[in-house]
TORGU-132343 format. One record per residue (C-alpha): residue number from 1; x, y, z; residue in three letters. Coordinates in nm, 3 decimals. Last residue first. Layout:
<nodes>
NODE   num         x         y         z   residuo
NODE   NUM         X         Y         Z       ALA
...
</nodes>
This chain:
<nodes>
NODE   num         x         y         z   residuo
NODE   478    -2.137    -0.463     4.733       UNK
NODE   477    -2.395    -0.606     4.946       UNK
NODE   476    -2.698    -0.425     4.844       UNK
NODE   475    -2.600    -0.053     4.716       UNK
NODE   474    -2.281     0.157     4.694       UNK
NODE   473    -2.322     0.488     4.682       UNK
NODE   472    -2.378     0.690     4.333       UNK
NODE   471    -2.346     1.084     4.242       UNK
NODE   470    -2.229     0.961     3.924       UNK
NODE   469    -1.921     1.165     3.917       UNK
NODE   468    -1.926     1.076     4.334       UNK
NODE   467    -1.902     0.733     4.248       UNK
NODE   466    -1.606     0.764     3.993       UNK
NODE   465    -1.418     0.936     4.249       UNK
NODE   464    -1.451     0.689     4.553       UNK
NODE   463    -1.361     0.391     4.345       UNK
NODE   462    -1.009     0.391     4.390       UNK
NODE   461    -1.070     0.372     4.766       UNK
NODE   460    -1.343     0.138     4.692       UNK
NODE   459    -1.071    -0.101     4.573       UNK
NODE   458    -0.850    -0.050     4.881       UNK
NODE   457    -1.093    -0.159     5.069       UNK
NODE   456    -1.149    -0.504     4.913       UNK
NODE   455    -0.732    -0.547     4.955       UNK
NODE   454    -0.763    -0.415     5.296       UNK
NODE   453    -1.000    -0.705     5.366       UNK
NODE   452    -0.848    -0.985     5.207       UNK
NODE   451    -0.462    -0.880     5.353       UNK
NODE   450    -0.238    -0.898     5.108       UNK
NODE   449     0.101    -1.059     5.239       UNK
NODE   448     0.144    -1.361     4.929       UNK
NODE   447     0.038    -1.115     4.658       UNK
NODE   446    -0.257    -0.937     4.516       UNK
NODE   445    -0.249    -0.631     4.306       UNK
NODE   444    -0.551    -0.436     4.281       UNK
NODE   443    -0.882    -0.381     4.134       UNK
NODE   442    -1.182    -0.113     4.033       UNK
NODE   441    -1.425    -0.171     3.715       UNK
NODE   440    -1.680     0.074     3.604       UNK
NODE   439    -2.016     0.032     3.440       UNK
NODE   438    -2.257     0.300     3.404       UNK
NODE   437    -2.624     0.225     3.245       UNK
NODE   436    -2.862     0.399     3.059       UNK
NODE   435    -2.801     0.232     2.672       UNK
NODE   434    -2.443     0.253     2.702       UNK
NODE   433    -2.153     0.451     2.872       UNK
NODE   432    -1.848     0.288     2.986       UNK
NODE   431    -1.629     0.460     3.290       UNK
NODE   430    -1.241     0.456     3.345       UNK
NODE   429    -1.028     0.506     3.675       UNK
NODE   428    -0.809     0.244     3.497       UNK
NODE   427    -0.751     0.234     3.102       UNK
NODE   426    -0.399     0.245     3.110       UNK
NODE   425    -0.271     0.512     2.881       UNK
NODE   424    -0.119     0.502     2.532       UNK
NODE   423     0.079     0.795     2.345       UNK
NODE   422     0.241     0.797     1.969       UNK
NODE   421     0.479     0.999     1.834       UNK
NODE   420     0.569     0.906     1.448       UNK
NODE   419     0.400     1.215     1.286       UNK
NODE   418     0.118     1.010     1.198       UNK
NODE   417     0.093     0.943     1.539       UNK
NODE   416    -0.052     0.640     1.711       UNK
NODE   415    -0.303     0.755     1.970       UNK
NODE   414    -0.457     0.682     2.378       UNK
NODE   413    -0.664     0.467     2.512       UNK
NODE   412    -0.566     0.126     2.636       UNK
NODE   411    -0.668    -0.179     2.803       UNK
NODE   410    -0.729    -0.210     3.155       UNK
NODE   409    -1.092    -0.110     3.140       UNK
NODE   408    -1.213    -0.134     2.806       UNK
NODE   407    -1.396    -0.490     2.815       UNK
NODE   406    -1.334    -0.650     3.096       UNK
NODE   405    -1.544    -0.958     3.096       UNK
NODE   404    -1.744    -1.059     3.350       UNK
NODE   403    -1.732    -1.249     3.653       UNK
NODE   402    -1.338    -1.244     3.786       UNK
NODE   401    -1.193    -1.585     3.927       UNK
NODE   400    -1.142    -1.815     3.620       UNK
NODE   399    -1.009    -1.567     3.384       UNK
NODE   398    -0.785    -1.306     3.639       UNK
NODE   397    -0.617    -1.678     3.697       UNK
NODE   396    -0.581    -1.759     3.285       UNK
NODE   395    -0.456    -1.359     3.312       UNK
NODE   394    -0.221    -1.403     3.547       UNK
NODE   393    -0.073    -1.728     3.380       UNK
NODE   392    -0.004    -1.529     3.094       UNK
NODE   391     0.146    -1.223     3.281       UNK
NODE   390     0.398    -1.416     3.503       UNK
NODE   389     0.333    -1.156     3.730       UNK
NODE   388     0.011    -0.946     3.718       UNK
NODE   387    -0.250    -0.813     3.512       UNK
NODE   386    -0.303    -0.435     3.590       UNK
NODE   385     0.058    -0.366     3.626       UNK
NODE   384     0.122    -0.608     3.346       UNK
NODE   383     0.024    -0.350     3.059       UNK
NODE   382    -0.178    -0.560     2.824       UNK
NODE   381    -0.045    -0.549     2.568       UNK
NODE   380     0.355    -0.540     2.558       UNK
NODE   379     0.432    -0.673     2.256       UNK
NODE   378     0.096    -0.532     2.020       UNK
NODE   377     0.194    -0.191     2.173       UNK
NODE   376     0.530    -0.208     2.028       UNK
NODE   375     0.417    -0.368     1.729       UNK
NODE   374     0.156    -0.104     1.667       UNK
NODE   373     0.418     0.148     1.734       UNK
NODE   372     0.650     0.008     1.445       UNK
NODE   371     0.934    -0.213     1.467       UNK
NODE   370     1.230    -0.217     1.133       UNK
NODE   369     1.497    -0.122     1.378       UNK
NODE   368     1.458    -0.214     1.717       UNK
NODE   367     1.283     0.036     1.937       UNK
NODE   366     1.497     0.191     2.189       UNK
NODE   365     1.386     0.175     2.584       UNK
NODE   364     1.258     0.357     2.861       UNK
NODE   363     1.099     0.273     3.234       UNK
NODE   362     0.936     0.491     3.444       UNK
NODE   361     0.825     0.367     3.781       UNK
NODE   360     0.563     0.486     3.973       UNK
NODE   359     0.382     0.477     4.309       UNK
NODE   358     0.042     0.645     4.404       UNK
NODE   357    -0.131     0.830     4.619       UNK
NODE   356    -0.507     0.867     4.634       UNK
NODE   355    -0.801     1.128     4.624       UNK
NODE   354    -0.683     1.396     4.477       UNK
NODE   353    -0.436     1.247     4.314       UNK
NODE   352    -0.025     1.263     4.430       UNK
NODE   351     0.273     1.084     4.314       UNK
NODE   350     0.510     0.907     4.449       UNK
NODE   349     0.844     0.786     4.242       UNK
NODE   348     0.949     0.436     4.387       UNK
NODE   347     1.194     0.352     4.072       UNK
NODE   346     1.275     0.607     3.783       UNK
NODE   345     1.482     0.572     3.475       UNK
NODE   344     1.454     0.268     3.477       UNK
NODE   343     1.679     0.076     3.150       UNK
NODE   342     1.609    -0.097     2.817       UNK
NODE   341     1.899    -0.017     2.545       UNK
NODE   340     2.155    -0.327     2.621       UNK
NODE   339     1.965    -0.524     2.363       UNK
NODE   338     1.735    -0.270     2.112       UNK
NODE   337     1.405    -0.287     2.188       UNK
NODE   336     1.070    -0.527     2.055       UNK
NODE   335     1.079    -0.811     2.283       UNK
NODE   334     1.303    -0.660     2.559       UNK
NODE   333     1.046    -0.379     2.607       UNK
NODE   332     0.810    -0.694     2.761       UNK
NODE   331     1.092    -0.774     2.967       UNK
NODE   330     1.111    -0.434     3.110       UNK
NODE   329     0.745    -0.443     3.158       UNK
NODE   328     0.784    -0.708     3.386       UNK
NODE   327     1.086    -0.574     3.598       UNK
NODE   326     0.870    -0.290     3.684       UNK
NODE   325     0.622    -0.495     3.745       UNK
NODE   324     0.759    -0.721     4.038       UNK
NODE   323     0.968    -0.398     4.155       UNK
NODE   322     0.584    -0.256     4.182       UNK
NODE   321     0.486    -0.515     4.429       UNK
NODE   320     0.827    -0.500     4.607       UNK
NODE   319     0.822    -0.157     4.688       UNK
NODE   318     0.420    -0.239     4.787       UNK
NODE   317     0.479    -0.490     5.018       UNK
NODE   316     0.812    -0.287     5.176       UNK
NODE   315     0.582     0.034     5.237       UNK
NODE   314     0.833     0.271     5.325       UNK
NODE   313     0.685     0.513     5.039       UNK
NODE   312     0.348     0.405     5.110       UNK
NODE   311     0.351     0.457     5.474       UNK
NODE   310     0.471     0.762     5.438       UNK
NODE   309     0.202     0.965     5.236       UNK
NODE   308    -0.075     0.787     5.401       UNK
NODE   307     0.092     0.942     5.727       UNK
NODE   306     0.147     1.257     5.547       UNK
NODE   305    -0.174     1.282     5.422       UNK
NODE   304    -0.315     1.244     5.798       UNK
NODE   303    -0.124     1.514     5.923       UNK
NODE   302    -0.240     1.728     5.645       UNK
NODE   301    -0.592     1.659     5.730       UNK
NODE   300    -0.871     1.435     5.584       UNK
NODE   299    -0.545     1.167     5.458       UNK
NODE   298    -0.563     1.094     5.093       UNK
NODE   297    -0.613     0.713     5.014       UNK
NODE   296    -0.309     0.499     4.977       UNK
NODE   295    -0.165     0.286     4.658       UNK
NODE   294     0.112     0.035     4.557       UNK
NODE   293     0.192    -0.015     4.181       UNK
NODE   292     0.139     0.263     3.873       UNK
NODE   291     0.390     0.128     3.532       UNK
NODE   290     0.510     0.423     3.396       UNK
NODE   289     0.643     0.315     2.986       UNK
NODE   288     0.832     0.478     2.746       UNK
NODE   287     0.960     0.451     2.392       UNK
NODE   286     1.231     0.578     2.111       UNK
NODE   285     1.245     0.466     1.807       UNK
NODE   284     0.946     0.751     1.686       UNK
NODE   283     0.855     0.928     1.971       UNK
NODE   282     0.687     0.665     2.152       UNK
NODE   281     0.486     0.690     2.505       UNK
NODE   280     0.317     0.356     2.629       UNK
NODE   279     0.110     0.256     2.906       UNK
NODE   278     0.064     0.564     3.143       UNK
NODE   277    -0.094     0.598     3.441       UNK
NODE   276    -0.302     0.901     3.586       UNK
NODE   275    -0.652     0.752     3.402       UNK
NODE   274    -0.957     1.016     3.438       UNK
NODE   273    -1.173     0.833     3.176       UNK
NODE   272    -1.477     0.846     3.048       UNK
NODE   271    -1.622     0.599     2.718       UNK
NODE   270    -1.941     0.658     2.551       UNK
NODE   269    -2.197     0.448     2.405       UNK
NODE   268    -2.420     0.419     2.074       UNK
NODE   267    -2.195     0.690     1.875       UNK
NODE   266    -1.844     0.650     1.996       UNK
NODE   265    -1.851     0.979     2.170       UNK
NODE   264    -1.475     0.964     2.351       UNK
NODE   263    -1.407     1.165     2.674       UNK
NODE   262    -1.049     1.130     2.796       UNK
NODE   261    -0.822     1.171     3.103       UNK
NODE   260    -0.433     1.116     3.046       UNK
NODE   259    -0.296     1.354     3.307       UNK
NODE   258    -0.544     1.308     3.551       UNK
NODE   257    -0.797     1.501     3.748       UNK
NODE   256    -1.003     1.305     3.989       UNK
NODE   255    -1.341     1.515     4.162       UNK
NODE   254    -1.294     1.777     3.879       UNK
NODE   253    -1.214     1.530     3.570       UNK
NODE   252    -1.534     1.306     3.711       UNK
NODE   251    -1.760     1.627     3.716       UNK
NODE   250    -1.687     1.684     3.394       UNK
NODE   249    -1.703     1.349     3.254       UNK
NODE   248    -2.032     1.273     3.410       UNK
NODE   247    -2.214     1.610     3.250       UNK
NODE   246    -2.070     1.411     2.964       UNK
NODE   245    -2.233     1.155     2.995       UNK
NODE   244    -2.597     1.253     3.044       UNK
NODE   243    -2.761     1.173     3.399       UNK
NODE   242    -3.061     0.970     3.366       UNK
NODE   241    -2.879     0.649     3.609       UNK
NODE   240    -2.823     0.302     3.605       UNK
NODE   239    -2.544     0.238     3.780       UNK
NODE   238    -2.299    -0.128     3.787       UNK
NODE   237    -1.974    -0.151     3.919       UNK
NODE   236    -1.684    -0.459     3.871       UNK
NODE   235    -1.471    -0.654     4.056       UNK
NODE   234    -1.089    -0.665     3.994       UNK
NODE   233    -0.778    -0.904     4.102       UNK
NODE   232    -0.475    -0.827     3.950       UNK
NODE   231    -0.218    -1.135     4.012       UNK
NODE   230     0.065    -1.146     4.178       UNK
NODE   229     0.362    -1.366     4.217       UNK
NODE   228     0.215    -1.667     3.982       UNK
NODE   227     0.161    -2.075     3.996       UNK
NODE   226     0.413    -2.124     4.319       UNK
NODE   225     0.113    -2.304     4.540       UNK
NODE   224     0.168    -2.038     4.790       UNK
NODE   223     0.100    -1.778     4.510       UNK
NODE   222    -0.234    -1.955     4.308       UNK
NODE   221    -0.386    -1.995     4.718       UNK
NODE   220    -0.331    -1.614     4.748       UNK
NODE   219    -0.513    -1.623     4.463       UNK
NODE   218    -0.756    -1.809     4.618       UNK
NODE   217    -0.768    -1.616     4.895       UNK
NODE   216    -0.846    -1.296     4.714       UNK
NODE   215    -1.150    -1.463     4.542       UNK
NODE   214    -1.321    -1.550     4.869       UNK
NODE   213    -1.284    -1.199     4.991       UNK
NODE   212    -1.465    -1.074     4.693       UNK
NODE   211    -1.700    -1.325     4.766       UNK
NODE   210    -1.735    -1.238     5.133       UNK
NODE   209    -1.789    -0.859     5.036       UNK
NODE   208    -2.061    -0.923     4.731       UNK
NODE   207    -1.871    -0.930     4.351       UNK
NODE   206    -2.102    -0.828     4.082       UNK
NODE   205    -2.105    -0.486     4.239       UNK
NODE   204    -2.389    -0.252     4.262       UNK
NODE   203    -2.426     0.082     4.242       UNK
NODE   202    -2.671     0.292     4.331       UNK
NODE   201    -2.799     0.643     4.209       UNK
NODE   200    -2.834     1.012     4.260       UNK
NODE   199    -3.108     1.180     4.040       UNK
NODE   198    -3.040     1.305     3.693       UNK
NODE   197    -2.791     1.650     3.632       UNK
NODE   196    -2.943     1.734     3.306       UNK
NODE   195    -2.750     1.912     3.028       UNK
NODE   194    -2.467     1.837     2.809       UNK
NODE   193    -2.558     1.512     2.584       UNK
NODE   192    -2.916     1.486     2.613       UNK
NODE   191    -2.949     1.870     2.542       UNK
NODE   190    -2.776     1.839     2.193       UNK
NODE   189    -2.453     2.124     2.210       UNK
NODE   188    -2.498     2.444     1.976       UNK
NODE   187    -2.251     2.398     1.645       UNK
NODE   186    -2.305     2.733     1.608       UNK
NODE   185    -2.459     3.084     1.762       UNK
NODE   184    -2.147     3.022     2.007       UNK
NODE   183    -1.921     3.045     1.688       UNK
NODE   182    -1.549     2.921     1.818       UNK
NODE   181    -1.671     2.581     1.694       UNK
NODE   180    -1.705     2.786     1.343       UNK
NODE   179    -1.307     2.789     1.346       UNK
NODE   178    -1.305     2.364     1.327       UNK
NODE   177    -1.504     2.391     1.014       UNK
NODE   176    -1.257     2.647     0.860       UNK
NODE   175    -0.941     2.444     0.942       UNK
NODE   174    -1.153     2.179     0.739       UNK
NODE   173    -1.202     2.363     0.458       UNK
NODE   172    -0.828     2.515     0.456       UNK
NODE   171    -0.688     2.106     0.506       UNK
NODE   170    -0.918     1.992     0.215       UNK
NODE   169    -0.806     2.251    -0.060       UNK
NODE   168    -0.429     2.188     0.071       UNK
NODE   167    -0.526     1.806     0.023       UNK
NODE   166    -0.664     1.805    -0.328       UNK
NODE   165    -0.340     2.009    -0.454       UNK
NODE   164    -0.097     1.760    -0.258       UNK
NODE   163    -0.270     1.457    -0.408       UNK
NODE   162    -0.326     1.175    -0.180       UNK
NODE   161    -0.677     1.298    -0.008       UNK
NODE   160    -0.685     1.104     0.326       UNK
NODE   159    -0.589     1.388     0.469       UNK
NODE   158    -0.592     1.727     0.464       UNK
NODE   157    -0.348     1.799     0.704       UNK
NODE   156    -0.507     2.016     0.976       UNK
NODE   155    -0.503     2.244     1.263       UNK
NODE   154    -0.701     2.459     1.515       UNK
NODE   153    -0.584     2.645     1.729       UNK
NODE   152    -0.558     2.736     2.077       UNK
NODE   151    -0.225     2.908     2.307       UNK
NODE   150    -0.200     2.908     2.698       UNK
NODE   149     0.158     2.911     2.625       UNK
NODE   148     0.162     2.609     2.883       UNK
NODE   147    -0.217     2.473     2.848       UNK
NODE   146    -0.182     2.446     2.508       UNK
NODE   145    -0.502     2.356     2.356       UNK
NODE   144    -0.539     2.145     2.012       UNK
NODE   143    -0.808     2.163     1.800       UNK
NODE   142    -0.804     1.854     1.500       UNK
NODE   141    -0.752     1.711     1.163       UNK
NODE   140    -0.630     1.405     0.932       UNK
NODE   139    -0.853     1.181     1.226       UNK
NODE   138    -0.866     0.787     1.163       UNK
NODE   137    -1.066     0.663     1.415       UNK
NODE   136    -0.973     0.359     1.644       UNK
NODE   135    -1.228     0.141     1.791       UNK
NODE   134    -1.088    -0.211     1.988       UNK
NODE   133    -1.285    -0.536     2.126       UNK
NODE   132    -1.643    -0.388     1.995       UNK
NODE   131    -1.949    -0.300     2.224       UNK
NODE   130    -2.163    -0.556     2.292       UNK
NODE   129    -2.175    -0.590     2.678       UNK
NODE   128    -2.208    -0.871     2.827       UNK
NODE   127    -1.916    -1.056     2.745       UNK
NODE   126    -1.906    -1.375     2.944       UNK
NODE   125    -1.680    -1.575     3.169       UNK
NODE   124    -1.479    -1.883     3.087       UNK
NODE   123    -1.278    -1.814     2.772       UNK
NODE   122    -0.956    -1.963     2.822       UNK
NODE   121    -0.673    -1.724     2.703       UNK
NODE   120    -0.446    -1.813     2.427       UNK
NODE   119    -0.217    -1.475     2.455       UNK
NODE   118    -0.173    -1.209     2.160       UNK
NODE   117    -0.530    -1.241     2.024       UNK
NODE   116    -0.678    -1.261     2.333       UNK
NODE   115    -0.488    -0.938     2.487       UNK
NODE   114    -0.730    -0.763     2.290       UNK
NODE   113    -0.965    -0.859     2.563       UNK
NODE   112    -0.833    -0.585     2.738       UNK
NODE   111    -0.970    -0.343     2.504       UNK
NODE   110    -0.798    -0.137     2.239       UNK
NODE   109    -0.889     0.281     2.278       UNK
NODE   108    -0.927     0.535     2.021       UNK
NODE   107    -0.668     0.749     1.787       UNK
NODE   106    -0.515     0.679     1.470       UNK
NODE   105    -0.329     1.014     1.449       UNK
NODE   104    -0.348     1.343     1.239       UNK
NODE   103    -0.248     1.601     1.507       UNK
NODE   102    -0.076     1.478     1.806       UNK
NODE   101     0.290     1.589     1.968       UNK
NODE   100     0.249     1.907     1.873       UNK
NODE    99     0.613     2.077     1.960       UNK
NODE    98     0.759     1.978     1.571       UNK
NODE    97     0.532     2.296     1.500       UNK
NODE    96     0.628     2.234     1.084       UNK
NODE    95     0.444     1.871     1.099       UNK
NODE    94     0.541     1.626     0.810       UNK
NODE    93     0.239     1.395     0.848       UNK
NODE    92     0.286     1.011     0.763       UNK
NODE    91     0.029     0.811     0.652       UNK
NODE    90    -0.010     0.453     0.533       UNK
NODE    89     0.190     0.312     0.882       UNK
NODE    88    -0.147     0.319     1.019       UNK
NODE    87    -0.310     0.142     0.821       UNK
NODE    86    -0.044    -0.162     0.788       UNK
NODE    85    -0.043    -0.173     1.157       UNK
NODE    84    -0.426    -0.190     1.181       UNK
NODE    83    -0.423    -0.456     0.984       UNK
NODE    82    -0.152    -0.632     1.171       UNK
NODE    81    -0.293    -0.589     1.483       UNK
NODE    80    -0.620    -0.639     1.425       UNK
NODE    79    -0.552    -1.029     1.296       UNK
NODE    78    -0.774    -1.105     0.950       UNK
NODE    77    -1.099    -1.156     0.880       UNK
NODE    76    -1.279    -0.876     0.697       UNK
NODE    75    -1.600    -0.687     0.722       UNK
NODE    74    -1.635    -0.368     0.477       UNK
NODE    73    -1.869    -0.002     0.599       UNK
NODE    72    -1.907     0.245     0.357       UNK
NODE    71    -1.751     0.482     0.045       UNK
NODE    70    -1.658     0.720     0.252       UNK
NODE    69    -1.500     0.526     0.507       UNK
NODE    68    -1.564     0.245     0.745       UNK
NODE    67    -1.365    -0.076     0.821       UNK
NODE    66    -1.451    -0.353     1.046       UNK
NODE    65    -1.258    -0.612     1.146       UNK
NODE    64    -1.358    -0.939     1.256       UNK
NODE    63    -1.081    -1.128     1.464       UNK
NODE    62    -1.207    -1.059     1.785       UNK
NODE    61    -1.468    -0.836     1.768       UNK
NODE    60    -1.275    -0.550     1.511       UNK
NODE    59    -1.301    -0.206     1.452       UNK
NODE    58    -1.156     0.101     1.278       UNK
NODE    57    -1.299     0.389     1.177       UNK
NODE    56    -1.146     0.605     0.855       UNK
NODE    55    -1.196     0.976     0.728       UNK
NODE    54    -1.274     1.091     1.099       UNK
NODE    53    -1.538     1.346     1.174       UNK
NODE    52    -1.406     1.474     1.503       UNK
NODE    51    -1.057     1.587     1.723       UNK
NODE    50    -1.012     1.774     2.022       UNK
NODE    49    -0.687     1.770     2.196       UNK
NODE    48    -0.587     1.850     2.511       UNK
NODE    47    -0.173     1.960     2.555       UNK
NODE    46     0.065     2.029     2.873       UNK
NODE    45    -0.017     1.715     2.997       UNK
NODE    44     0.303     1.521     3.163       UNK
NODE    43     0.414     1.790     3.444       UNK
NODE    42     0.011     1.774     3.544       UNK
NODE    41    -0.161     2.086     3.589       UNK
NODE    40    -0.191     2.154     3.227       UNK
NODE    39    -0.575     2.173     3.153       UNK
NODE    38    -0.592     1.812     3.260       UNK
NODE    37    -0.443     1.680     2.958       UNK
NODE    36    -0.802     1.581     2.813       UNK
NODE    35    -0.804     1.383     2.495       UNK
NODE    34    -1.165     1.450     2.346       UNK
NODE    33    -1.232     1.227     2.093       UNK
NODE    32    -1.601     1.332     1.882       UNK
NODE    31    -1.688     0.957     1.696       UNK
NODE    30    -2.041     1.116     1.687       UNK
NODE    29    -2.039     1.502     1.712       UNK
NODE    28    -2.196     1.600     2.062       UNK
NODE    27    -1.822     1.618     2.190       UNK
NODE    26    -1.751     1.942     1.922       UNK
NODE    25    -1.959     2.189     2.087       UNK
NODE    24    -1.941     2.145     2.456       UNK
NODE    23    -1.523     2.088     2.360       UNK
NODE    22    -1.562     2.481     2.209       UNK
NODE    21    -1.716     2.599     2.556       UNK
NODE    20    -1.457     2.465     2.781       UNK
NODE    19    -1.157     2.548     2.476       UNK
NODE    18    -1.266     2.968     2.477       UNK
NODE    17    -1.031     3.118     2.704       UNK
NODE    16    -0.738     3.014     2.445       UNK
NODE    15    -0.881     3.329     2.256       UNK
NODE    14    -0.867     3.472     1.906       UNK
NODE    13    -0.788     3.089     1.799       UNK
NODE    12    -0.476     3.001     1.578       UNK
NODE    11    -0.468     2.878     1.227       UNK
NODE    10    -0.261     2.622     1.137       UNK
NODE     9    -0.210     2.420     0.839       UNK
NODE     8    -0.025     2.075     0.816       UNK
NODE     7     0.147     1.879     0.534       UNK
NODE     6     0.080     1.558     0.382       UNK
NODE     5     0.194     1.185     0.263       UNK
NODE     4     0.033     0.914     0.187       UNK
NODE     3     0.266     0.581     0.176       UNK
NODE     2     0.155     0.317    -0.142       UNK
NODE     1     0.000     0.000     0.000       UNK
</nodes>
C-alpha cells in the first residue's frame, strides 16, 4: 500500500479562554475524541486535543474487522494488529510545530480482551456488553489547547486525499469547520448530551464482600502453590442512572484530574476516563512506559496525608509489588528494543491524586529497527501492572476468578501518530456509557502478604471518584 503523505495548516484561535465551551460543541459530534491533559496541571499534559469526523474507523470483535470510510462499511478476517499496523503506517504527516505531539493520528482505545489475540486465554466468563474489542478513528484534523503558552488552534493535514493540490483545498475547509466551533450561535450542544444533572444512584457490584474476599484467597492460594507472584484481582460496578455523559465526565475530571483523562462519543456508548498511568509513550524509536503499583487514600488533614504519604513510600509490600512490574514491563520492552537499550529511569516515584497516592516507575527503551508502534503496543499489551506476574498465567487466573469480561478497562486509550509519536494510557479510573447504564471496574495487586479485607478496601478507595461523578453509593452487598 503506497505511503500518503501531507502537510499541516494552522490557524490560531482569538482566545485560548474559549476550549470549555468549544469541547461542549464538538463532543456532541459522533466519533467526537476529546483527549483531556488536565488543563496543564500535570508535568506530563501540557496539551488536550479535540478531534471529530474521521476519514477512517476502525473495529474489530475478535478477529472481525470492520472498516468504514466514505464509500461504507467492509468486514474482513484477518488479525487487528496487523491490519491496523499496515493502516497506520499509510500516513505520515510532516508537521512544521515539531512541539504538537498529536495532530493526524489513529486514535481510540484497544480493550483488554485484545490481549486474546496475543495470549491463548480460556474463555470462561461472558461478554455482556456488545461493544467492539478495539475502535480507532482515523482523524487528518483537529483543536489542540496548550495549556503552557495558553495558546488554541485549530489544525489540519488534509488527509486522506493523496494529491498535494486536493489536500491543501481539504486542510483550509476543514481548518474552517473547526473555526465555526469558536461560533457560540453554532454547532450548539444536543441537550441529552450536556444538560441534566439526573437523580443520585446505586451501584452494585457483581462481587458481594465475602465473595470478593473468597477470590483474594484463592489467589493467594495460586501464590503459595508457586503458579504466579501477583495477580490483579478486579470486581466490577454497575449504575443506572438519567444523567448525560458528559455532564459525568466533567464532574469526574474535577473530583479526579489526571494527566491522560479522555471523553470519547463512539456513537451508541461513551467511554470516560480520568486515568493518571501511562502505558506507552513513543517518539518515533524511542519509547516509554510508567507502570502505577502500591496505593493509599488521601489523609482528611495534612497530618493524615502525610501518614498515608509515608507509609506508602516505606511500604516494603508495595516496593516489592511494583519492583515485580517494573521488571515485567522491562521484559516486555526486551521483545521489541534494542539489547543493552532498556533501562529505569525512575523507581518508587510518588505521586499525588486527589483522592489517592500512588507509586511509579518509568521505564525507557529503543525500538529495534524495522518495529512500528503497533508492534510495540501489540508486545507489551496488556500493561502487566493491571495483570500481574507471570502475565499469561495471570490472566488464565484473572479468567477463572473475575465475573465478567473487561472490556475497556485495563486496556488502552490513547493515539498512534502520523508524525511518528504515539501515546497510550492504562484504562483504569475509566467509565463505559451505554443504553442507561454506568459500568466501572476497580482492582488491585494481590500477593502472598495482602490482607483480604484491605485489599477489598482499597478497591473502593479507587472507586470513591467515579461514584461521586455519578453521584452513586454503593448498594446491596457490594
Amino acid at each position: 500500500m503506497e505511503k500518503v503523505k501531507a502537510g499541516l495548516l494552522t490557524k490560531p484561535f482569538l482566545s485560548y479562554s474559549l476550549f470549555p465551551d468549544i469541547v461542549d460543541r464538538v463532543i456532541k459530534n459522533p466519533y467526537a475524541l476529546y483527549l483531556d491533559g488536565g488543563s496543564g496541571q500535570f508535568k506530563s499534559s501540557r496539551y488536550s486535543f479535540l478531534s471529530l469526523n474521521p476519514f477512517l474507523i476502525f473495529k474489530c470483535l475478535g478477529n472481525r474487522v470492520s472498516l468504514t470510510d466514505r464509500n461504507g462499511e467492509r468486514f474482513i478476517d484477518a488479525d487487528p494488529f496487523t491490519c491496523l499496523n499496515t493502516l497506520v503506517n499509510r500516513y505520515e504527516i510532516d508537521s512544521n510545530r515539531e512541539a504538537i505531539p498529536f495532530i493526524g493520528s489513529a486514535a481510540g482505545y484497544l480493550g483488554y480482551d485484545m490481549g486474546r489475540l496475543i495470549e491463548k486465554i480460556p474463555v470462561r466468563v461472558k461478554d455482556d456488553i456488545d461493544i467492539p474489542d478495539a475502535l480507532l478513528c482515523f482523524y487528518g484534523s483537529g483543536i489542540v489547547a496548550d495549556h503552557l503558552k495558553k495558546e488554541l488552534y485549530a489544525a489540519a493535514s488534509g488527509l486522506p486525499e493523496t494529491d498535494r493540490r486536493l489536500q491543501e483545498k481539504k486542510a483550509s475547509h476543514d481548518l474552517d469547520a473547526l473555526m465555526a466551533f469558536a461560533d457560540p450561535e453554532s454547532n450548539r450542544p444536543e441537550e441529552d448530551m450536556l444538560s441534566g444533572s439526573g437523580q443520585p444512584g446505586f451501584v452494585e457490584s457483581n462481587f458481594n464482600h465475602q465473595d470478593y474476599l473468597a477470590a483474594v484467597d484463592r489467589v493467594k492460594d495460586y501464590i503459595r502453590s508457586g503458579d504466579v507472584y501477583q495477580v490483579n484481582l478486579s470486581q466490577r460496578f454497575i449504575c443506572n442512572l438519567t444523567r448525560s455523559p458528559f455532564v459525568v465526565y466533567d464532574s469526574l475530571r474535577r473530583k479526579s484530574p489526571a494527566p491522560y483523562s479522555c471523553f470519547f462519543n463512539c456513537e451508541s456508548f461513551h467511554i470516560l476516563s480520568s486515568s493518571p498511568e501511562s502505558f506507552l509513550k513513543m517518539n518515533k524509536d524511542q519509547v516509554e512506559t510508567r507502570p502505577i503499583k502500591g496505593t493509599r487514600p488521601r489523609g482528611e488533614t495534612e497530618a493524615e496525608d502525610k501518614k498515608m504519604k509515608e507509609a506508602l513510600i516505606n511500604s516494603a509490600k508495595d516496593r516489592a509489588e511494583l519492583l515485580m512490574i517494573t521488571d515485567l514491563e522491562r521484559n516486555d520492552l526486551g521483545r521489541v528494543c534494542e539489547y543493552g537499550s532498556i533501562y529505569p529511569e525512575a523507581l518508587f516515584e510518588l505521586e499525588a491524586y486527589s483522592n489517592v497516592f500512588h507509586l511509579v516507575s518509568t521505564i525507557k527503551g529503543k525500538l529495534k529497527e524495522g518495529n512500528t508502534h503497533v508492534d510495540c503496543l501489540r508486545e507489551c499489551f496488556p500493561g502487566g501492572s493491571i495483570t500481574g506476574a507471570p502475565k499469561i498465567r495471570a490472566m488464565e487466573i484473572i479468567e477463572e476468578l473475575e465475573r465478567c469480561r473487561r472490556k475497556i478497562y485495563t486496556g488502552s486509550i490513547g493515539y498512534f501518530g502520523f508524525n511518528q509519536k504515539s501515546d497510550f494510557n492504562i484504562a483504569i479510573r475509566t467509565i463505559l456509557h451505554k443504553d442507561g447504564r454506568y459500568y466501572f471496574s476497580v482492582g488491585g495487586g494481590i500477593v502472598a502478604d495482602s490482607d483480604p479485607e484491605k485489599e477489598y478496601e482499597e478497591t473502593l478507595h479507587k472507586a470513591k471518584g467515579m461514584m461521586g461523578a455519578l453521584n452513586a453509593s454503593v448498594g446491596g452487598d457490594g
